[in-house]
C-alpha positions in Angstrom: 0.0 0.0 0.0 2.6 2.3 0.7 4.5 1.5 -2.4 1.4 3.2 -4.4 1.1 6.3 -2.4 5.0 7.1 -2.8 4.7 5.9 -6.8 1.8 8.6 -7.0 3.5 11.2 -5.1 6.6 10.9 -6.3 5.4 10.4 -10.1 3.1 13.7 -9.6 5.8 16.1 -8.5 8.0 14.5 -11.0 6.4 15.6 -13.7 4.8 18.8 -12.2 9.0 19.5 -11.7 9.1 18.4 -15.4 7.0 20.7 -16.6 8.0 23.5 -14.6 11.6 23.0 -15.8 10.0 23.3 -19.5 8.2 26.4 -18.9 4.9 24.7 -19.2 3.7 25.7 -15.4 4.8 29.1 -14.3 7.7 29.0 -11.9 7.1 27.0 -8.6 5.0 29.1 -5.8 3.3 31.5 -8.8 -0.3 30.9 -8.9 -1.3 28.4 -12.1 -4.7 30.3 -13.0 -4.8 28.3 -16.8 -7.9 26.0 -16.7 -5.7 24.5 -19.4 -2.8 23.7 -17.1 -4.6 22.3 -14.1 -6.9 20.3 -16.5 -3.1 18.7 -17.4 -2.3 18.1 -14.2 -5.4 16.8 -12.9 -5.1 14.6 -15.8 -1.7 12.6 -15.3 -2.9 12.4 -11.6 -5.8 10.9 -12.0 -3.6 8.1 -14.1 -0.7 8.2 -11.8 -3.8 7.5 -8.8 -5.5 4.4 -10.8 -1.7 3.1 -11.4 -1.1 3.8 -7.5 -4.0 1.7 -6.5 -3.0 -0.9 -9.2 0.4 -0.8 -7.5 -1.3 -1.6 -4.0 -3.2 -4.2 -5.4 -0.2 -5.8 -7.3 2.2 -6.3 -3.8 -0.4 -6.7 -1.2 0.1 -10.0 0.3 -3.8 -10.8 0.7 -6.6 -9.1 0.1 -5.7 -6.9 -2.5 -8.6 -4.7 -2.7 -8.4 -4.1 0.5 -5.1 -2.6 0.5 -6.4 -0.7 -2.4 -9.2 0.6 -0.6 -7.3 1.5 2.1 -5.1 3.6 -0.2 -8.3 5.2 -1.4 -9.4 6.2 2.0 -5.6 8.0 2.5 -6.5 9.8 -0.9 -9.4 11.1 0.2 -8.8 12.3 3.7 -5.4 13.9 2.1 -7.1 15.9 -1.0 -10.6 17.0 1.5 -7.3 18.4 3.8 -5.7 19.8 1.0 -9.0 21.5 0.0 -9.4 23.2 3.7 -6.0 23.8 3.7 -6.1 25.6 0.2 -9.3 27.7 1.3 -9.0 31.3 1.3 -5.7 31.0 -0.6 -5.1 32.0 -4.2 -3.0 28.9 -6.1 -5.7 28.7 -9.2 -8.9 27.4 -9.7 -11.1 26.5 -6.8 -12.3 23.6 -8.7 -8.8 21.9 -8.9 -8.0 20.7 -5.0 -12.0 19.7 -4.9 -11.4 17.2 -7.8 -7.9 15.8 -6.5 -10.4 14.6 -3.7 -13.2 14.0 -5.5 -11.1 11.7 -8.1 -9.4 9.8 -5.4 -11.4 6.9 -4.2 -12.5 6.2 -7.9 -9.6 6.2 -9.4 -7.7 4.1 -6.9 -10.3 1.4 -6.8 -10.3 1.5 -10.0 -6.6 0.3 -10.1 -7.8 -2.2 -7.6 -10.0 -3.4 -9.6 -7.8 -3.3 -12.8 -5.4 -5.4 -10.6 -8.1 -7.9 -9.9 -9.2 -8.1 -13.5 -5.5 -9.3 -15.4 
């Protein structure tokens, strides 16, 4: 389980760093206001999050949906803190930090699930 939260942390900033380097995102603690840009990123993390809960799935000794699932829960409670920690700040669209946890239990089920199905 914790092998898929590290893969999807470390694979998000990796390519947030990425695209930062290439000028894509404006420079690391400017505001990223582009619908465009956090469409992007909410994109690769919702792939990174299935592959995470894949991941979870994939090394868990038993019961791999549970260990997904559990995975999910840590998702969630992280992005609804992110979202009251983000509150009242100005980082970009209010909509972004809401579907990081929105997207979370979904999507890393659905690598649970994925897992299951092979």
């Amino acid at each position: 389980m914790l092998l898929g939260f590290f893969a999807v942390v470390i694979l998000s900033l990796g390519t947030d760093q990425v695209l930062h380097m290439l000028k894509v995102y404006p420079p690391w603690g400017e505001p990223m206001r582009a619908p465009g840009l956090n469409v992007l990123a909410l994109t690769y993390r919702i792939i990174y999050t299935v592959f995470g809960g894949y991941l979870a799935a994939r090394v868990a000794p038993r019961n791999p949906m549970r260990h997904a699932f559990v995975l999910a829960v840590i998702g969630l409670v992280m992005g609804v803190v992110g979202v009251v920690a983000t509150s009242g700040m100005d980082l970009g669209p209010r909509w972004y930090p809401i579907a990081l946890a929105v997207t979370a239990l979904p999507c890393t089920l659905l690598g649970g699930v994925l897992h299951r199905r092979k």
